[in-house]
N, CA, C and O atoms as a printed pandas DataFrame, in Angstrom:
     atom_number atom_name residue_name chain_id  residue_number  x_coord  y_coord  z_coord
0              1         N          UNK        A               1   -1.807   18.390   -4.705
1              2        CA          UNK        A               1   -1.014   18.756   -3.550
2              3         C          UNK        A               1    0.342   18.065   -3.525
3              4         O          UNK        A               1    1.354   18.683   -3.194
4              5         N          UNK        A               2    0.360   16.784   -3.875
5              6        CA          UNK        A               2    1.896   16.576   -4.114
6              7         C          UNK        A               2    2.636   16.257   -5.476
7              8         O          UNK        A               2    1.875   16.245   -6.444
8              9         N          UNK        A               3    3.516   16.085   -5.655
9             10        CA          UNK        A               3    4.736   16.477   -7.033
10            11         C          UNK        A               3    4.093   15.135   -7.429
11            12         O          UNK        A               3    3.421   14.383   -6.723
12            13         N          UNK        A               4    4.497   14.990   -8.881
13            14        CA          UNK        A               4    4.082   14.518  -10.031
14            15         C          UNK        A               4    4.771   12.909  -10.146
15            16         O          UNK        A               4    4.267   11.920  -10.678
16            17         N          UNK        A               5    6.293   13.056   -9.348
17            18        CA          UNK        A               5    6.782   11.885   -9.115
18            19         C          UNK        A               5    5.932   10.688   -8.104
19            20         O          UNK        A               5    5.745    9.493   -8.335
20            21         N          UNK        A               6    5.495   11.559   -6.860
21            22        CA          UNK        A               6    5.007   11.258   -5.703
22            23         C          UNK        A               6    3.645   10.803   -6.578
23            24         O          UNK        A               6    3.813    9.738   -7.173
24            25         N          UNK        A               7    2.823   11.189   -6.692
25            26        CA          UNK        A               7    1.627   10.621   -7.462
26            27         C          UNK        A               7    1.789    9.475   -8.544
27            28         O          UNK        A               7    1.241    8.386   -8.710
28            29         N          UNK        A               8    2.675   10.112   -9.142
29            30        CA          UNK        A               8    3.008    8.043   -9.953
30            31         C          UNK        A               8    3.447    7.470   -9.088
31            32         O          UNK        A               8    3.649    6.297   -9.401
32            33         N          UNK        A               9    3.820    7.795   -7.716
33            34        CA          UNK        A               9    4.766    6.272   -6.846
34            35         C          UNK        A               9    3.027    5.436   -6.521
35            36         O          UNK        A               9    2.821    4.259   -6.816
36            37         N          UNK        A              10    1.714    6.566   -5.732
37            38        CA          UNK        A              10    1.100    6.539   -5.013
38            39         C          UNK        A              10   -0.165    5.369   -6.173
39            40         O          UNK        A              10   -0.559    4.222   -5.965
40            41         N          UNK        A              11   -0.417    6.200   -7.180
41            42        CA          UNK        A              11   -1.309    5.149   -8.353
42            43         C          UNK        A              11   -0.478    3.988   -8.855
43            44         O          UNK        A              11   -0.972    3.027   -9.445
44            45         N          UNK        A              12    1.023    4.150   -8.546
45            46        CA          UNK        A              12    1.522    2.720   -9.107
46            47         C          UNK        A              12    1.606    1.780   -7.906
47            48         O          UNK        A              12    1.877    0.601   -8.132
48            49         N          UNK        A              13    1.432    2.121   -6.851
49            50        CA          UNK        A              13    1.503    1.231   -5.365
50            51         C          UNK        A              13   -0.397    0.845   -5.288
51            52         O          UNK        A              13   -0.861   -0.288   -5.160
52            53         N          UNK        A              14   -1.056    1.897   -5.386
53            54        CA          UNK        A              14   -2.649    1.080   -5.413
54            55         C          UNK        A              14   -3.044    0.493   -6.743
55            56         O          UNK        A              14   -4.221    0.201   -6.532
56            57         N          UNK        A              15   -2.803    0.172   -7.873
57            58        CA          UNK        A              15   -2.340   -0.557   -8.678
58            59         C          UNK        A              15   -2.015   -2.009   -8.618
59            60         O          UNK        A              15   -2.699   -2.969   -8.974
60            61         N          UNK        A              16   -0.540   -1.957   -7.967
61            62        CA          UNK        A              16   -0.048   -3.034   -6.994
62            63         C          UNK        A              16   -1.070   -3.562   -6.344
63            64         O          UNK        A              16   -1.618   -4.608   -6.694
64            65         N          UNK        A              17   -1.520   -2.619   -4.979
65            66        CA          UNK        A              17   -2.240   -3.401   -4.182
66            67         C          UNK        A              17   -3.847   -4.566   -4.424
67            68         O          UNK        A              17   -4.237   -5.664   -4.026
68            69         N          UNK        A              18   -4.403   -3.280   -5.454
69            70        CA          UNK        A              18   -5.442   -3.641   -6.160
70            71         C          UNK        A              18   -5.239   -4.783   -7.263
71            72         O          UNK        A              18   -6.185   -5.262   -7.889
72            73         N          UNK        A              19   -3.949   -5.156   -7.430
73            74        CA          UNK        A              19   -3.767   -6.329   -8.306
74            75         C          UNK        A              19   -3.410   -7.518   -7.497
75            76         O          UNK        A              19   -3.754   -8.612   -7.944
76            77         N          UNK        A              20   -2.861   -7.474   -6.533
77            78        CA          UNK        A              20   -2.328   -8.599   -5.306
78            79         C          UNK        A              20   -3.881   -8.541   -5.355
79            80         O          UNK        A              20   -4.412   -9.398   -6.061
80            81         N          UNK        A              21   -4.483   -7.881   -4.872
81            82        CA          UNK        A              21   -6.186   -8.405   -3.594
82            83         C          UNK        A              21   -6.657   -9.139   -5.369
83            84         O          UNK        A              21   -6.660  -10.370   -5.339
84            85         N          UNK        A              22   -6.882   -8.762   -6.244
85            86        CA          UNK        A              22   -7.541   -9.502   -7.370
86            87         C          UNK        A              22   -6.987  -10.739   -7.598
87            88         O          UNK        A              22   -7.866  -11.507   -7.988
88            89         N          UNK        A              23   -5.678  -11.376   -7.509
89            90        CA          UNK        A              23   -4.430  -12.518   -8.003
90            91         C          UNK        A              23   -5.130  -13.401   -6.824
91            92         O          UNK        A              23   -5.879  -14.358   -7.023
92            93         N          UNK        A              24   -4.727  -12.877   -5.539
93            94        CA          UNK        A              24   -4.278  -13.678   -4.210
94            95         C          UNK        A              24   -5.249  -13.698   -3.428
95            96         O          UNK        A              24   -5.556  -14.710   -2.798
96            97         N          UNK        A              25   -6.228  -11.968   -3.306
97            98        CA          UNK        A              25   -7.000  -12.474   -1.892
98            99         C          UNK        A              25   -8.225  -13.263   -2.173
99           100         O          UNK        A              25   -8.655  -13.679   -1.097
100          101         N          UNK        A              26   -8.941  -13.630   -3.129
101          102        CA          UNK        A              26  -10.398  -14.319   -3.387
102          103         C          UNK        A              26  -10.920  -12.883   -2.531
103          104         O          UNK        A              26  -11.194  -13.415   -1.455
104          105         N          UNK        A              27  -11.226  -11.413   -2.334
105          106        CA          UNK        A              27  -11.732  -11.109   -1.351
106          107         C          UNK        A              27  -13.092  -10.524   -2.288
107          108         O          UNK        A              27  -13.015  -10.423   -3.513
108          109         N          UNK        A              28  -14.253  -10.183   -1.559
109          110        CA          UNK        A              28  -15.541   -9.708   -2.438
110          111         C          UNK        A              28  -15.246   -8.015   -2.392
111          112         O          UNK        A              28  -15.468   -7.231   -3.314
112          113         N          UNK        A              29  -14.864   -7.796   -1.483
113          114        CA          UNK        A              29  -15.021   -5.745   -1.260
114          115         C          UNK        A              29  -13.409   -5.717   -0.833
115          116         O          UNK        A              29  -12.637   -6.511   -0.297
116          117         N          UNK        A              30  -13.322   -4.269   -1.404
117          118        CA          UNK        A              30  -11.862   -3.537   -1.132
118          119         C          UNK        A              30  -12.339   -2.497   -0.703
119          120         O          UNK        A              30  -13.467   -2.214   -1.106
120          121         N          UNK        A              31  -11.454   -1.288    0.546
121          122        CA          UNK        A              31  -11.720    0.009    0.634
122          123         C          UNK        A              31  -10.793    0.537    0.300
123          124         O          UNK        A              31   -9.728   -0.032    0.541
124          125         N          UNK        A              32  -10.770    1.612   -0.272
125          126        CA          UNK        A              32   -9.571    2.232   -0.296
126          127         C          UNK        A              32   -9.375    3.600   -0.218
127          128         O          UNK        A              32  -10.320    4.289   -0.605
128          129         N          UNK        A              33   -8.243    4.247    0.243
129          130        CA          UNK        A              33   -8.489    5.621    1.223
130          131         C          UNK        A              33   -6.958    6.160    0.779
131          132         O          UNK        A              33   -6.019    5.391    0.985
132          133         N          UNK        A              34   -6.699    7.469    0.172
133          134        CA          UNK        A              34   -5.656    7.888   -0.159
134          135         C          UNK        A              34   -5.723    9.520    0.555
135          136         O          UNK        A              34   -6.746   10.045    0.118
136          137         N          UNK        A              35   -5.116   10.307    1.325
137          138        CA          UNK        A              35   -4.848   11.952    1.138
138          139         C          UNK        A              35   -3.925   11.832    1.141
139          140         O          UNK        A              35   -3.133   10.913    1.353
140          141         N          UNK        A              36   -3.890   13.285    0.769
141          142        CA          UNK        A              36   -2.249   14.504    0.874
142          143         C          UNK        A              36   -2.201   14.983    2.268
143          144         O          UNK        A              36   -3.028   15.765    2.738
144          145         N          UNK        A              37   -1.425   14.597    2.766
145          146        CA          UNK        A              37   -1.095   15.429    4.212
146          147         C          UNK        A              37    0.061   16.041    4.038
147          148         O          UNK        A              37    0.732   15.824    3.030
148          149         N          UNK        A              38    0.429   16.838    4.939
149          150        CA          UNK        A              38    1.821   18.209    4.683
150          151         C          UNK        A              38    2.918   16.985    4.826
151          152         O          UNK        A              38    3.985   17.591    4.721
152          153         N          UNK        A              39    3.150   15.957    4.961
153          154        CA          UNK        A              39    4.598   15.578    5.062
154          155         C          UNK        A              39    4.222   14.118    4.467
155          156         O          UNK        A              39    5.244   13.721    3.909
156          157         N          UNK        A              40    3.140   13.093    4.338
157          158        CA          UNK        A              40    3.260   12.226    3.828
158          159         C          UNK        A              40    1.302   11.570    3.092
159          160         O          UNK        A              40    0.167   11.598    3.568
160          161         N          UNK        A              41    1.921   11.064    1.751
161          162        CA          UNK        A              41    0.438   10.977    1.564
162          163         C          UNK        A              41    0.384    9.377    1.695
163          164         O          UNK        A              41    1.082    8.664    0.974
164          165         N          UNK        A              42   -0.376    8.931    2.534
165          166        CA          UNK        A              42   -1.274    7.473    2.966
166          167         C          UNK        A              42   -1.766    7.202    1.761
167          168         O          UNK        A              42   -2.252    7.972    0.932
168          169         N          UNK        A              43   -1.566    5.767    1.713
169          170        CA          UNK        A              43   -2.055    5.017    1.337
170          171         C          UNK        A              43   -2.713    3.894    1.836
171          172         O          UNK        A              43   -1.891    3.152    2.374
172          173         N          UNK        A              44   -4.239    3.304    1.903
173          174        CA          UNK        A              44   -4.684    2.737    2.908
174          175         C          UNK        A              44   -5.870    1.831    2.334
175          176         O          UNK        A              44   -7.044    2.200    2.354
176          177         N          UNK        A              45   -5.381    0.450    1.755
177          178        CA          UNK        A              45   -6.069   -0.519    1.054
178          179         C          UNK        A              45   -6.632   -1.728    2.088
179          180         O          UNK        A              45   -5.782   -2.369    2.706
180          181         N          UNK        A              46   -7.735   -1.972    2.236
181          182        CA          UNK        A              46   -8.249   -3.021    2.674
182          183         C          UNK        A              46   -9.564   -3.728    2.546
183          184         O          UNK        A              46  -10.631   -3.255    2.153
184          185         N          UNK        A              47   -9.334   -4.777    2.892
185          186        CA          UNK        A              47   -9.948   -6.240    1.596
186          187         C          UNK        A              47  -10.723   -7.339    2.819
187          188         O          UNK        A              47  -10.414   -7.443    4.006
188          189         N          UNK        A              48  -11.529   -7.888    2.260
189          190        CA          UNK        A              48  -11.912   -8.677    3.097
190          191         C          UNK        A              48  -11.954  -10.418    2.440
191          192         O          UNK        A              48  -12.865  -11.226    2.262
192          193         N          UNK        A              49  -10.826  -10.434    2.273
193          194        CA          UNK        A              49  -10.029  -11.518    1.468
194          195         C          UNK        A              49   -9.715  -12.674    2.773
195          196         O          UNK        A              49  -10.115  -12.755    3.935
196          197         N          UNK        A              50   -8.558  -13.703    1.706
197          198        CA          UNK        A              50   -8.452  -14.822    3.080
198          199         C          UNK        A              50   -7.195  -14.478    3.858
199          200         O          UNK        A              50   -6.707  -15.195    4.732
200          201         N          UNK        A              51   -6.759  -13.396    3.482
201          202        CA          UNK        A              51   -5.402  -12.711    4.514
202          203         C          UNK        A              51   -4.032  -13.219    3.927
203          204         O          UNK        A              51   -4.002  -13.813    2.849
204          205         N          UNK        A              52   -3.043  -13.000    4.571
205          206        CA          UNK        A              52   -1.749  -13.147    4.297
206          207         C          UNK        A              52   -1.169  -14.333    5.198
207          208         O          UNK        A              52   -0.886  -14.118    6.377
208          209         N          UNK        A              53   -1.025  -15.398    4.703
209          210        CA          UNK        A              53   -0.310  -16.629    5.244
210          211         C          UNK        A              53    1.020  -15.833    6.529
211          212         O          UNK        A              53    1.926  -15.261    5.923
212          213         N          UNK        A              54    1.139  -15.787    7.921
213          214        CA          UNK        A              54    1.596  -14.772    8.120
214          215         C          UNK        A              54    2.959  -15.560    8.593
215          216         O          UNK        A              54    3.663  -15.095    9.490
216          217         N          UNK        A              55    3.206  -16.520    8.067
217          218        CA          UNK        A              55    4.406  -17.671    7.826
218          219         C          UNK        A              55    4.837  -17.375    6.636
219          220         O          UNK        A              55    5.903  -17.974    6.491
220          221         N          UNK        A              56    4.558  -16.716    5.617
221          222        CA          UNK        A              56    4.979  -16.720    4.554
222          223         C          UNK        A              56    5.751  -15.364    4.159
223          224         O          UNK        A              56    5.185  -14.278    4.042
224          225         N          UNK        A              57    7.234  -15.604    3.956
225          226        CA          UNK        A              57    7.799  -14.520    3.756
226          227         C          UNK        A              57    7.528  -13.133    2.240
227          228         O          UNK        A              57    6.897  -13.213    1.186
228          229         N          UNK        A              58    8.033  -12.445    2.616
229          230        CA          UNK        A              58    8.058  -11.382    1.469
230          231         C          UNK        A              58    8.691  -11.772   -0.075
231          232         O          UNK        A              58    9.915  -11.748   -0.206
232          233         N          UNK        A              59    8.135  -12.001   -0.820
233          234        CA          UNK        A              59    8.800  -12.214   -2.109
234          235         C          UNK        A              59    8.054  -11.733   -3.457
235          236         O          UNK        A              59    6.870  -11.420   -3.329
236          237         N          UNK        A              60    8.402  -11.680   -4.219
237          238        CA          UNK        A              60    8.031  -11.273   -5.460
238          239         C          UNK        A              60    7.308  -10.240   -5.846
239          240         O          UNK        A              60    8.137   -9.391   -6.172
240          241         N          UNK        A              61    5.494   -9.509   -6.112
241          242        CA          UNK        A              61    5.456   -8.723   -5.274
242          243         C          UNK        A              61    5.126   -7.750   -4.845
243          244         O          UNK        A              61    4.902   -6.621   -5.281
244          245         N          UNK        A              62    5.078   -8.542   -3.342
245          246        CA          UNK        A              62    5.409   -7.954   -2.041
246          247         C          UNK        A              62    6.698   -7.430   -1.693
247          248         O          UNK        A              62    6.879   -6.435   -0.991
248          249         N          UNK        A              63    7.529   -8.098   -2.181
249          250        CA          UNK        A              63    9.058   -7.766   -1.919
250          251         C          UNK        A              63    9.319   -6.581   -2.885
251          252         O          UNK        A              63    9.933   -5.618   -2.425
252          253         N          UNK        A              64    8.982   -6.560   -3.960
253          254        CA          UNK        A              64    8.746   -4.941   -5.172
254          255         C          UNK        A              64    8.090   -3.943   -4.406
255          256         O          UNK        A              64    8.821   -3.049   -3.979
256          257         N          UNK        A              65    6.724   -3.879   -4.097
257          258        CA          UNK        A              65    5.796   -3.161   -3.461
258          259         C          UNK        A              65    6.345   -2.811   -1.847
259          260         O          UNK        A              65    5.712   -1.891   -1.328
260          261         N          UNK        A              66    7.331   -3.361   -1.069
261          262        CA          UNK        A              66    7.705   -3.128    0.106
262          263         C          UNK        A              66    8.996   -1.760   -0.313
263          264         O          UNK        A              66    9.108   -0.614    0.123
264          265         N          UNK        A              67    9.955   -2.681   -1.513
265          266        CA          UNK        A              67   11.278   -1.573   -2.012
266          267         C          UNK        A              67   10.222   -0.490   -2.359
267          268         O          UNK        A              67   10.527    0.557   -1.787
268          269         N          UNK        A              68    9.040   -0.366   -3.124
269          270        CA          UNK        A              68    9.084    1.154   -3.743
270          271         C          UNK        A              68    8.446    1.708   -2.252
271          272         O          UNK        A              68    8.210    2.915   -2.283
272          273         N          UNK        A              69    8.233    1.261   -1.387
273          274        CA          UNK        A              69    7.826    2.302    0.318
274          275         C          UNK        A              69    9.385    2.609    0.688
275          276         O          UNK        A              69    9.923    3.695    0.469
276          277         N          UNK        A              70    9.832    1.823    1.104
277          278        CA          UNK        A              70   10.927    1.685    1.721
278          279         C          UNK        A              70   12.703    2.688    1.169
279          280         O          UNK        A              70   13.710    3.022    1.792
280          281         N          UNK        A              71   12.319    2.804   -0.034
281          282        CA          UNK        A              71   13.627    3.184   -0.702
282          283         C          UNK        A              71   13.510    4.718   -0.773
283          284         O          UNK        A              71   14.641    5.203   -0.802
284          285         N          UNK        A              72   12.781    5.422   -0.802
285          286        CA          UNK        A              72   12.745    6.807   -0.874
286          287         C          UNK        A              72   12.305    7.348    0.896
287          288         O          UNK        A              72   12.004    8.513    1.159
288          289         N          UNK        A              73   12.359    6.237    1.927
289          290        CA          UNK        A              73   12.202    6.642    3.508
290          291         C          UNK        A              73   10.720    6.048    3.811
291          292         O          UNK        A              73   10.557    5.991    5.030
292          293         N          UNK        A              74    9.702    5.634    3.158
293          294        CA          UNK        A              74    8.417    5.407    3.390
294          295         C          UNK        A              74    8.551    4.032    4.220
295          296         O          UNK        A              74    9.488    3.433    4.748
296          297         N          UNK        A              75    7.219    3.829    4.088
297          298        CA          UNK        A              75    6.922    2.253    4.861
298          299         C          UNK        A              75    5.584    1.340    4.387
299          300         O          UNK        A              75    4.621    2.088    4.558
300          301         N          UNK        A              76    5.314    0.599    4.088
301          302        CA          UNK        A              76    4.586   -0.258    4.049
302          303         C          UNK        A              76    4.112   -1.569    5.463
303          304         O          UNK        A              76    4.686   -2.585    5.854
304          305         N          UNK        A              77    2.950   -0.954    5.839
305          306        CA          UNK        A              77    2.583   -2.133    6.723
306          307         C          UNK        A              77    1.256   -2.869    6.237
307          308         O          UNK        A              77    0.401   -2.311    5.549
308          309         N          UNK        A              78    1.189   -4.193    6.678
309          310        CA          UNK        A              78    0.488   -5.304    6.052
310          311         C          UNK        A              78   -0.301   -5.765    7.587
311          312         O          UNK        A              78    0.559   -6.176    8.366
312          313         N          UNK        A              79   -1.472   -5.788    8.095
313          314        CA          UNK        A              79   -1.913   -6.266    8.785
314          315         C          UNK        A              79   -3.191   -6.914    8.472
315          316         O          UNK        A              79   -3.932   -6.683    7.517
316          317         N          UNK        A              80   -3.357   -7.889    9.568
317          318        CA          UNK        A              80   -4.957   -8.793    9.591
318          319         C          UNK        A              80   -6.192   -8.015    9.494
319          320         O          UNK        A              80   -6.293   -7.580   10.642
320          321         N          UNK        A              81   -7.082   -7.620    8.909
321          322        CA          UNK        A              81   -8.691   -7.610    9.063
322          323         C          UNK        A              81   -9.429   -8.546    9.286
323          324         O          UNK        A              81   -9.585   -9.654    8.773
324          325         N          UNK        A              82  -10.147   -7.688   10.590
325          326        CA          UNK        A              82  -10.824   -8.710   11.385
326          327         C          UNK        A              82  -12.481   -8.213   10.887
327          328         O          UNK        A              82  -13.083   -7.149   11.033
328          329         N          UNK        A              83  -12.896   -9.627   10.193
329          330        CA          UNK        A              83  -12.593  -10.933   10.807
330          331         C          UNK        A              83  -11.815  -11.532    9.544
331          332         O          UNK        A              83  -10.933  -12.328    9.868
332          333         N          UNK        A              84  -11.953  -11.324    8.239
333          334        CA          UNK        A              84  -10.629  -11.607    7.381
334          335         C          UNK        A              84  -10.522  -10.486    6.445
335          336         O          UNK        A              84  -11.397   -9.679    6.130
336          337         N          UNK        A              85   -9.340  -10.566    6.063
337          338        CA          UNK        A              85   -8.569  -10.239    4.946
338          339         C          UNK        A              85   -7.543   -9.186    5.318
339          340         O          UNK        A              85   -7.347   -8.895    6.498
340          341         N          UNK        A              86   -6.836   -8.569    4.241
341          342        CA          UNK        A              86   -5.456   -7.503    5.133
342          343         C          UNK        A              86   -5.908   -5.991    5.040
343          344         O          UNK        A              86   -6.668   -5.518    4.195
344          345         N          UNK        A              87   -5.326   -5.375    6.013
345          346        CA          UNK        A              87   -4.690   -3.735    5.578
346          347         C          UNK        A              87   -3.819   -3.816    4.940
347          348         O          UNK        A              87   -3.163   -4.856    4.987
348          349         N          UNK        A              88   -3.547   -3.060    4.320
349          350        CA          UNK        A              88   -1.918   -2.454    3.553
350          351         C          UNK        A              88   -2.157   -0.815    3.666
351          352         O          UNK        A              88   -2.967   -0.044    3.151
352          353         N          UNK        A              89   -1.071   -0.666    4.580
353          354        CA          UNK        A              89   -0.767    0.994    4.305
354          355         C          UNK        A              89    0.640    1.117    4.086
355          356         O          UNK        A              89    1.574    0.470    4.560
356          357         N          UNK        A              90    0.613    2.274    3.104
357          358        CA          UNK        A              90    1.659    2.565    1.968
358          359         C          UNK        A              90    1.997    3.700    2.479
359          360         O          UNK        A              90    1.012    4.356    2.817
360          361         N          UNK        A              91    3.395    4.403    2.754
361          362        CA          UNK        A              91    3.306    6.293    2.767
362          363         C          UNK        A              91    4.870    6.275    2.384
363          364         O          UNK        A              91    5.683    5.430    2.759
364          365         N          UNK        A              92    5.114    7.369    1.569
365          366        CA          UNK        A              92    6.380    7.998    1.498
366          367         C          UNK        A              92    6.442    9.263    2.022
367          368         O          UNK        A              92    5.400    9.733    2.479
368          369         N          UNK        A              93    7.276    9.797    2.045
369          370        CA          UNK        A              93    7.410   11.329    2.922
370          371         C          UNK        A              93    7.650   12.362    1.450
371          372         O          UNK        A              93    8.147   12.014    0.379
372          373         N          UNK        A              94    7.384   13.026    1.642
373          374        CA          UNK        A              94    7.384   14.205    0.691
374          375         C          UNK        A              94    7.942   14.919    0.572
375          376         O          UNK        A              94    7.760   15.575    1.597
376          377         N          UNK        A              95    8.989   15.674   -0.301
377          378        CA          UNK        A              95   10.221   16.722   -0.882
378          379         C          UNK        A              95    9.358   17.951    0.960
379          380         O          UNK        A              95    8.219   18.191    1.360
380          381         N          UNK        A              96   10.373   18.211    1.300
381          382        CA          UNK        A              96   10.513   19.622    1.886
382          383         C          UNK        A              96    9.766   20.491    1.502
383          384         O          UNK        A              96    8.771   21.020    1.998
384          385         N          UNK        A              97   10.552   20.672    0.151
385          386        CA          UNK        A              97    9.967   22.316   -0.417
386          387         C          UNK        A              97    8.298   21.859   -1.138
387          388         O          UNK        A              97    7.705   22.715   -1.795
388          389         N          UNK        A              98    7.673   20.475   -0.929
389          390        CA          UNK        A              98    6.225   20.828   -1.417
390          391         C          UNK        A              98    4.950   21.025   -0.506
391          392         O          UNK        A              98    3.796   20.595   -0.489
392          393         N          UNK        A              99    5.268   21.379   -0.198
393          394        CA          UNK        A              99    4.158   21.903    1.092
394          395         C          UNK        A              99    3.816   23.728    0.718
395          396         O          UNK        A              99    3.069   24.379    1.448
């Protein structure tokens, strides 16, 4: 359902994510949840790791993995799981004409 670019952004961002939670979170279980929706496909990783120091700024990366959401209009948000470890949801918006 979406273009060929959009799918390498989407396996190279859970990639990413799935390599941060292996490096950083110590966590035992990951979920992870991807569709195609008509205007943006989710990305939706979460871990039951020791979380994100939430004093600790964006760098290296996080700061890579935030530019590839961010630079083509998407977003990346990073939140707490309760009772530990993070969300990360990933989405870019999708060409017009692929729907």
């Amino acid at each position: 359902m979406v273009a060929d670019d959009i799918a390498d952004q989407l396996l190279a961002a859970l990639r990413e994510a799935l390599t941060n939670t292996a490096r950083h979170a110590h966590a035992t279980a990951v979920d992870v949840a991807a569709e195609a929706t008509v205007t943006r496909p989710p990305l939706r990783v979460a871990d039951d790791g020791r979380g994100i120091d939430p004093a600790r700024t964006r760098s290296g990366g996080l700061a890579n993995f935030h530019a590839r959401a961010v630079e083509p209009g998407g977003t990346l948000t990073l939140t707490p799981r309760r009772p530990t470890g993070t969300v990360l949801e990933w989405t870019v918006p999708l060409p017009a004409d692929n729907g």
